[in-house]
N, C-alpha and C positions, 0 to 999 in steps of 0.2 A: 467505371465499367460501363462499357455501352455494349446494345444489342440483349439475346436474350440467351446471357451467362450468366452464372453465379458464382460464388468466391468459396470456395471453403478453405478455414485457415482449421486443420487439427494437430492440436497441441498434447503431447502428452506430460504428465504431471511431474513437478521436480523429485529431485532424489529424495526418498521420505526415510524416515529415522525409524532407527528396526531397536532402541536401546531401552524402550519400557514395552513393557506388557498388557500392548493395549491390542483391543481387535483388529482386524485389517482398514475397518472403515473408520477407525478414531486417529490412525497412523498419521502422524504429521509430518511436515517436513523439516528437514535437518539443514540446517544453514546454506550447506551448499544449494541444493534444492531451490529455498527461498531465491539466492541469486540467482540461479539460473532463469528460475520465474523470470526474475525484474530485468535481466539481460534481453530476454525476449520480447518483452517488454518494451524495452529504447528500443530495440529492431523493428518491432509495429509503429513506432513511433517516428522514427527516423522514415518509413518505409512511406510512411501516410496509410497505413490498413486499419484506421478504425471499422469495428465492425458495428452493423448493425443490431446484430444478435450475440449474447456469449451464452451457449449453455454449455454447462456442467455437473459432473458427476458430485453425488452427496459426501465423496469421500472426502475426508478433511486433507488430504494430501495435494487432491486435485481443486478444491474449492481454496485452499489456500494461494495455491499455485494459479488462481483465475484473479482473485483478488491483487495480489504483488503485480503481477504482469498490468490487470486495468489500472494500478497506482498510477507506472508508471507513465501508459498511456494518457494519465490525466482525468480517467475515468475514475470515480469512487469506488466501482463496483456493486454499488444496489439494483443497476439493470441486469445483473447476471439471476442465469434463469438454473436456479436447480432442479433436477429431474434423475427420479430415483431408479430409473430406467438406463442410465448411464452407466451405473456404478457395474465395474468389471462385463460393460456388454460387448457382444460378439459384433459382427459385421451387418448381421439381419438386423438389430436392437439400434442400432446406429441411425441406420434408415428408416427406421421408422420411427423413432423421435423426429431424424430430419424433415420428414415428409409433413408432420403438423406443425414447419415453421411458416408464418405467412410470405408468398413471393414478395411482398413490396419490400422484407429484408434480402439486401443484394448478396451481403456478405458475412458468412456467420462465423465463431471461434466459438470450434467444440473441442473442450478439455474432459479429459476421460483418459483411458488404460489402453497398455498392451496386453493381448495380440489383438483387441476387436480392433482400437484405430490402424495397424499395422496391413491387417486384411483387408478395412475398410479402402484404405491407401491403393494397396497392389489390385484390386479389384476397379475402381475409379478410374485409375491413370491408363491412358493410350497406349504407354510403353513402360516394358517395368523398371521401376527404377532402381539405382545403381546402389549396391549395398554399401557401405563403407568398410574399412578393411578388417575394423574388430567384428562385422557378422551383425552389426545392430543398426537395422534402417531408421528406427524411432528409437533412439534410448532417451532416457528422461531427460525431461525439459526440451527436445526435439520440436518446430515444429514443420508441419509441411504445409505449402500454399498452394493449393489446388483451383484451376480455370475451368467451369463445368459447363456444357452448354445446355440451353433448355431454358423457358421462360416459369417453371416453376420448381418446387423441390420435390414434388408427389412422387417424382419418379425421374431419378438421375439416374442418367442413361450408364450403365457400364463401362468399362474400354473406351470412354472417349473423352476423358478429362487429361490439363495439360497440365504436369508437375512442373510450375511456375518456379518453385522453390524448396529446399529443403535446408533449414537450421537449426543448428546445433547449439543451444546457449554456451558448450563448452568451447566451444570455437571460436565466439565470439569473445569482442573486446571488454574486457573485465573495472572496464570506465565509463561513465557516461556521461553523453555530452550536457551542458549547461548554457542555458540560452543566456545572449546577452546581445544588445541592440549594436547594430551594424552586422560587419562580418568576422568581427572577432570569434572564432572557438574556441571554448576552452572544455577541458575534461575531468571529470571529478571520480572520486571512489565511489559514490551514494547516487540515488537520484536524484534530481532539481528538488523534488518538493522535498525532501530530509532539511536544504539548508533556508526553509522556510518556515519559522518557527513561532510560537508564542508563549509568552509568561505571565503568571497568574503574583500582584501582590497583596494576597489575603489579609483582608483587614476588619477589625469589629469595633464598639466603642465596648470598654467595662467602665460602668461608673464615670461615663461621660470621657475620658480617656481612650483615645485614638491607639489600640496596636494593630501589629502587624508581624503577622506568620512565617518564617524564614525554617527552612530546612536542611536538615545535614543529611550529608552524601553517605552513601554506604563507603566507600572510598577514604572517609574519613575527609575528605576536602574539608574547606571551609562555609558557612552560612550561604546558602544562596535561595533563588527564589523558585518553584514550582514553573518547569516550562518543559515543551516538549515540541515537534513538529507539529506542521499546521497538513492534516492528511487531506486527499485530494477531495472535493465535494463539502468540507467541514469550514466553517469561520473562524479567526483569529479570538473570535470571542469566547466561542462554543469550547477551542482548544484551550483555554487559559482555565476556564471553568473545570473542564476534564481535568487537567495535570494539578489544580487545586486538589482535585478530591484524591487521584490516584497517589502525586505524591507527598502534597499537605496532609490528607484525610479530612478535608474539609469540604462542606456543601456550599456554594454562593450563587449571586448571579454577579453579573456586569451591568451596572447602573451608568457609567463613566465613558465619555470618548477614548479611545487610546491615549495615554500619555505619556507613548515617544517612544521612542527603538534604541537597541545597544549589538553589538556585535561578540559574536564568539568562535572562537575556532575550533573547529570541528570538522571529522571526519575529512583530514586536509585541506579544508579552507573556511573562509567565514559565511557563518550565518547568520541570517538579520534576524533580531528576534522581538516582538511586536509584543507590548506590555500592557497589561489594562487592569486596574483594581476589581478584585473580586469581593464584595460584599458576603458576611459569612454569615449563614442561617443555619447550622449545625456542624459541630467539631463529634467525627467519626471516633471511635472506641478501635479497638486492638484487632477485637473480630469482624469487623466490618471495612477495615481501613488494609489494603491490597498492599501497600508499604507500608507496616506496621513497625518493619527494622530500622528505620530512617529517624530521625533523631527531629524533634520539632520544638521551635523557640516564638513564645509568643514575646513581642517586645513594644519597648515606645518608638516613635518613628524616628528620634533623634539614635538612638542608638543600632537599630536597626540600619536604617543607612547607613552606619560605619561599620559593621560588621559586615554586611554583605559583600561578596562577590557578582561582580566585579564591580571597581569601585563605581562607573557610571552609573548603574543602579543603583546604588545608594542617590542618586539626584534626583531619581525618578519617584522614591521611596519621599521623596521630602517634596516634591510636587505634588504628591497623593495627598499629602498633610495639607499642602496651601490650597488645593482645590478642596477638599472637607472642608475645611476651617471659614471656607467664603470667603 
């Protein structure tokens, strides 16, 4: 952006789930929803519109829906700003949140409700904009791209902003793209960071005796190890540790280099998935352990390797053993 314009991108929140009997503000979103988020998402992404600012309404609907969307952008989401001033505000409330953003942010993404964003909208833009034919200019997960002129946000000027854009997550392509060097593209069901993953082999000594933690599937599969994505802003370490506890129930750190990658396919295609020994400083109980239903086998490292899925880990399980062992 050059000169002295500003960017508003307003997004309104995905479809939220109406099936429990929670308050308006606890509503979350319901699957579709979620996609629509992370659709919009590739679109800022594909578009180059990182913002410099994301603020957001407290509602879990909308706060979800800012989170999935910065995933995919590559953002973690801990710069999103919540403001409780958001939740179901009008078009005057809008503005005046806007107004205490600093100008040295060019370009902001504000997630919030209809009808304040909807008014906010027809109010803003130079010419009104063109409704679509079901009667819904913002239906959820919508967003619009607004060009405003003025070198601060104190006061955006009315009737003079240019509707750069308006998108529809449903409209959009229900794939996203996956980077890969050269000009190759290719497209996936999930987004890039899903098939970027890490796994945890939880290990302790009893009585001098080296085991190791291997978990059963709800599924009923067979033996495998604690893994999960590596989410955007987090380490391969940090995520090995996590999926330890959530689906081990086990506490550790990472004392160890990585030792080595295996492949798995998922969500139609493969994912690399980046392994590291978790050192175990407490074994969680039923009431504390999130996967309590998961089936957990402590073992020696010669038999564990053979039981696990897939078999390549089992070599990594026996690499774990020769680096302990010195």
């Amino acid at each position: 952006m050059k000169g002295d314009f500003r960017e508003l991108l307003l997004l309104r929140h995905g479809k939220s789930d109406w099936r429990h009997p929670l308050s308006d503000i606890e509503r979350p979103l319901k699957k579709r929803g979620r996609q629509g988020a992370q659709r919009i998402g590739a679109w800022l992404q594909q578009a180059e519109l990182w913002p410099d600012l994301i603020l957001c309404s407290p509602a879990d609907r909308a706060r979800q829906t800012a989170e999935l969307c910065c995933k995919v952008l590559g953002n973690p989401g801990r710069g999103i700003q919540i403001d409780r001033e958001l939740y179901l505000a009008d078009a005057d409330a809008l503005l005046r949140v806007l107004a205490r953003v600093p100008d040295e942010c060019r370009r902001v993404l504000l997630v919030g409700h209809n009808p304040g964003l909807e008014t906010l909208l027809r109010e803003l833009a130079s010419t009104a904009p063109t409704v679509p034919a079901d009667g819904k200019l913002l239906a959820t997960a919508t967003l619009a791209q607004l060009s405003l002129p003025g070198a601060s946000w104190r006061a955006l000027p009315k009737g003079r902003g240019e509707l750069v854009a308006l998108v529809r997550a449903s409209a959009l392509a229900h794939r996203f793209p996956f980077p890969h060097a050269g000009e190759r593209q290719e497209w996936r069901p999930r987004p890039a960071y899903y098939y970027h993953q890490a796994a945890a082999i939880p290990y302790r000594f009893q009585d001098g005796r080296l085991e190791v933690l291997l978990t059963g599937c709800r599924k009923g599969e067979r033996w495998r190890l604690p893994q999960g994505k590596v989410e955007p802003g987090c380490s391969e370490m940090a995520t090995a540790c996590r999926q330890a506890r959530v689906q081990g129930g086990v506490v550790g750190e990472v004392n160890l280099p990585c030792l080595g990658y295996f492949r798995r396919e998922k969500w139609g295609a493969d994912c690399d998935v980046a392994v590291y020994g978790v050192e175990v400083h407490q074994v969680l109980d039923g009431d504390n352990w999130i996967a309590a239903d998961r089936a957990r086998e402590w073992l020696a490292a010669t038999p564990a390797s053979q039981w696990v899925q897939p078999p390549e880990v089992g070599r990594l399980i026996s690499k774990l053993a020769r680096v302990l062992a010195g």
